[in-house]
C-alpha positions in Angstrom: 0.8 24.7 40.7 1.8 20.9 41.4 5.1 19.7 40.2 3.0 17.1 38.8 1.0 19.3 36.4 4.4 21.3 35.3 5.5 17.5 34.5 2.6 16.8 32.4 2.8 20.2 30.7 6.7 19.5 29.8 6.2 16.4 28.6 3.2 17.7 26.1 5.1 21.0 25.2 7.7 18.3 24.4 5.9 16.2 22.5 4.2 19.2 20.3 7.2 20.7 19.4 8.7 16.9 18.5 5.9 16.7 16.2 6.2 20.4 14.7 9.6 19.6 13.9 9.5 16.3 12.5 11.2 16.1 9.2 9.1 15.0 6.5 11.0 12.7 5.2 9.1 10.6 8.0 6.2 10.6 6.2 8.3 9.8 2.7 10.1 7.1 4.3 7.6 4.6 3.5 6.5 5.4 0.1 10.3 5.5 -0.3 10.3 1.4 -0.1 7.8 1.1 -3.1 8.1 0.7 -6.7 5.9 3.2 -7.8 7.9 6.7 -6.0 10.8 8.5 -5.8 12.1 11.5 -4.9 15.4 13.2 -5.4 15.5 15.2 -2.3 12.6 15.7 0.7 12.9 18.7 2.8 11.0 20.9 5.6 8.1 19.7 8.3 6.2 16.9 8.3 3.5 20.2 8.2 5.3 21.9 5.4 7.3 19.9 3.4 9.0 19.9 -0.2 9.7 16.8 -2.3 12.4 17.6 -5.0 12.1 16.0 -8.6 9.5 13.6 -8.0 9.1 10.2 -9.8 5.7 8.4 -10.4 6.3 4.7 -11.7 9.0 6.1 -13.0 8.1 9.1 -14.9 9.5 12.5 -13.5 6.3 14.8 -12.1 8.4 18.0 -11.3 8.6 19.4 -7.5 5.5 19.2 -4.9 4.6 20.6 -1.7 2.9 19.1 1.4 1.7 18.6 4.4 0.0 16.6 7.0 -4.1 17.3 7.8 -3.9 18.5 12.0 -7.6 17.9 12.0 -7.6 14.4 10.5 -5.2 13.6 13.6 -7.8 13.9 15.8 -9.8 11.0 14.1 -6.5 8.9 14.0 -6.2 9.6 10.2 -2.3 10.5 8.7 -3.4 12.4 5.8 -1.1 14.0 3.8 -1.5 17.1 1.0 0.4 17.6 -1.7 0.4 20.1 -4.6 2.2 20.6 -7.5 5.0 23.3 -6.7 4.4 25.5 -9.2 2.6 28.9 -10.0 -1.3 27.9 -11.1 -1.3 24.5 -11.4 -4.1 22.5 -10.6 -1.9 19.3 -10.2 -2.9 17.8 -6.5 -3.4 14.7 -4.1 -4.4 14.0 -0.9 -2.1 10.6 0.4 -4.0 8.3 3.6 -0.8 7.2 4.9 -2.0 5.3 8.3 -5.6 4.9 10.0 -8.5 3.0 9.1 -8.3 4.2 5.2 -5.4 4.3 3.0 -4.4 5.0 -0.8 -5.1 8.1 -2.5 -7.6 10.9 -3.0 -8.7 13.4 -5.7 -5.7 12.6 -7.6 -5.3 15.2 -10.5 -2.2 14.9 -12.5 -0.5 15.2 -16.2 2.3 13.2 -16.8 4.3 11.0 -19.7 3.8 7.4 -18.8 6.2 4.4 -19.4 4.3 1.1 -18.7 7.4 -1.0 -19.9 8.7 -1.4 -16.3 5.1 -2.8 -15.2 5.1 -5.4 -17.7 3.6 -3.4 -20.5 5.4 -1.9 -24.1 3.4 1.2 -24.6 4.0 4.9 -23.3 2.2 7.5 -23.6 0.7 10.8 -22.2 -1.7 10.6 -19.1 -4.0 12.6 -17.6 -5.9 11.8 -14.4 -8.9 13.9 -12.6 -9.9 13.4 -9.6 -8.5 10.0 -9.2 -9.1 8.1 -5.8 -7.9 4.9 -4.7 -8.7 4.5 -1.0 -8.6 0.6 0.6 -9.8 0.0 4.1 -9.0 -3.4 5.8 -7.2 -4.2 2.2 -10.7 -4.0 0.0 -11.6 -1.5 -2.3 -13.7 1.2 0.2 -13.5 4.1 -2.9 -12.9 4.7 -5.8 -13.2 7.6 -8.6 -12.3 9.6 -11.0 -11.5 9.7 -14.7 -8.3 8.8 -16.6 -7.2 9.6 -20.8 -4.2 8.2 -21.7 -2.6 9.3 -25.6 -0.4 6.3 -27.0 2.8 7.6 -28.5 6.4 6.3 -29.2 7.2 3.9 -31.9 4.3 1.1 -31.6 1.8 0.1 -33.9 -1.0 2.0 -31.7 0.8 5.3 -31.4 -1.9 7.9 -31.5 -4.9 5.8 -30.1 -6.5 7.7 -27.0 -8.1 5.4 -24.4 -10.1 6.4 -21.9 -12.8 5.5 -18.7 -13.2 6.0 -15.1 -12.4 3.9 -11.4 -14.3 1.9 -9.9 -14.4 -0.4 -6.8 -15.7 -4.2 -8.1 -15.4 -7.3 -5.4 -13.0 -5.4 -3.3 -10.6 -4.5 -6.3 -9.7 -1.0 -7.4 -10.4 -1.4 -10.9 -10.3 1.2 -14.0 -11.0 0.3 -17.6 -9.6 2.3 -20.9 -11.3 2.0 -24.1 -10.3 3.5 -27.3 -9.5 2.8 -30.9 -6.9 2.6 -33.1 -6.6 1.8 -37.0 -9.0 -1.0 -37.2 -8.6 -2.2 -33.5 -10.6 -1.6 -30.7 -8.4 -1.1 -27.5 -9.3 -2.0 -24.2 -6.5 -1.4 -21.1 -7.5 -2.8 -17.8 -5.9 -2.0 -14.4 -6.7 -3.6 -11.6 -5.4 -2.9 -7.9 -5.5 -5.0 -4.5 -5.5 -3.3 -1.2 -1.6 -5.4 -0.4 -0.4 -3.8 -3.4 -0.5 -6.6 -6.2 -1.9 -5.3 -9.4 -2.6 -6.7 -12.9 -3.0 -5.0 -16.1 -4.1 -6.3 -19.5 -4.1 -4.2 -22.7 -6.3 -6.3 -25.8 -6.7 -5.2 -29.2 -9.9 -6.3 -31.0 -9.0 -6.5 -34.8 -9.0 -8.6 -38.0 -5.7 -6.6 -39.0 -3.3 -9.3 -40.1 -0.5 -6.4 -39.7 -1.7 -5.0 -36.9 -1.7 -8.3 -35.2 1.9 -9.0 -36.4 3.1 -5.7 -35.1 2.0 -6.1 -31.6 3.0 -10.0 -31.5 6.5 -8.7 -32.3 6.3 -6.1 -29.6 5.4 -9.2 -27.2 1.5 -9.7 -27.6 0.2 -13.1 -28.0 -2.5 -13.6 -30.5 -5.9 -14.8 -29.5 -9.5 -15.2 -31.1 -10.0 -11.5 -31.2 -6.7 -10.3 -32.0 -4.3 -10.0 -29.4 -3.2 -9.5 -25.7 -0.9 -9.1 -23.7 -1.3 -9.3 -19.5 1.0 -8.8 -16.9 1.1 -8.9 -12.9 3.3 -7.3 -10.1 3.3 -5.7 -6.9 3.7 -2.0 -6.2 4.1 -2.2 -2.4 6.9 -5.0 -1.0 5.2 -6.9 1.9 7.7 -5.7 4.0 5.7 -2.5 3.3 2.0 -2.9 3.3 
């Protein structure tokens, strides 16, 4: 056996084990620099990993496992599993962190939602099935899966369920929520870019002269139909994308 072939064996035993190894707070690092996650502790393998008390736009989702896909390696593909740390639960995502795809896959979740720090003064509870959002060269490349989101808090739509499904139009991820309320029909929009910038808009269609006055106090502007209120941001820093 050539020095030269135990040299090459070293250096790929090295390299194997480096990756087996590798924290997986590597792969958190990232999503660590956006808006939209947080974690209050990441432990393990990059192959089996724990995030601690994990926040989504700011509302807490509990603990979750993961790891990364070997066989998606092989096509150049960092995909990462996750599932919800916890006995039965049918909470999951698969994350494309690098490679010719990225976003998220088969997204199924339950969660309180705060839109105030997107722009937005409604909360509520959401629940999302199956939801992908995968971009490829920044357009839309897929998109799925269906959203229900129940209104509560203090506002003058608490109770009003809204839902609808995703869907990929003119290279935006895009998913539209329709519902009703007392006398107002409720359409929220939520559209996605592939560098990160999104916009939502939550209309109410009504005649309601209180209604209308209730959500112009909580920062909607009235217009022919009733009123609006739209508002832009960016989950990913460019530093990030």
């Amino acid at each position: 056996m050539s020095n030269r072939f135990l040299i090459a064996a070293l250096i790929v035993a090295t390299l194997i084990m480096t990756a087996a190894l590798a924290p997986m707070s590597l792969l958190t690092e990232r999503l660590a620099r956006t808006e939209a996650f947080g974690a209050a502790g990441v432990s393990g393998a990059v192959w089996n990993g724990r995030l601690k008390d994990v926040t989504l736009a700011g509302a807490p989702i509990g603990t979750w496992r993961g790891g990364l896909n070997p066989l998606a390696l092989v096509t150049g593909q960092v995909r990462m599993g996750l599932r919800h740390d916890k006995a039965g639960s049918d909470q999951r995502a698969t994350l494309l962190l690098s490679g010719r795809d990225k976003g998220v896959e088969r997204l199924s979740l339950r969660t309180s939602a705060d839109l105030a720090p997107l722009g937005l003064p409604l909360t509520g509870d959401v629940a999302l099935r199956d939801v992908s959002a995968v971009f490829r060269n920044g357009r839309c490349a897929r998109a799925g899966g269906d959203t229900r989101l129940r209104l509560i808090g203090d506002g003058p739509l608490r109770g009003a369920v809204l839902s609808g499904v995703a869907v990929c139009r003119a290279d935006t991820w895009t998913t539209t929520l329709s519902g009703r309320a007392a006398g107002a029909d409720l359409t929220l929009s939520g559209r996605v870019q592939g560098d990160g910038r999104y916009q939502l808009e939550m209309s109410a269609a009504t005649t309601d002269p209180d209604l209308i006055q209730g959500l112009v106090a909580s920062g909607f502007v009235r217009d022919a139909t009733g009123a609006r209120r739209s508002v832009d941001g960016r989950l990913v820093p460019p530093s990030a994308k």
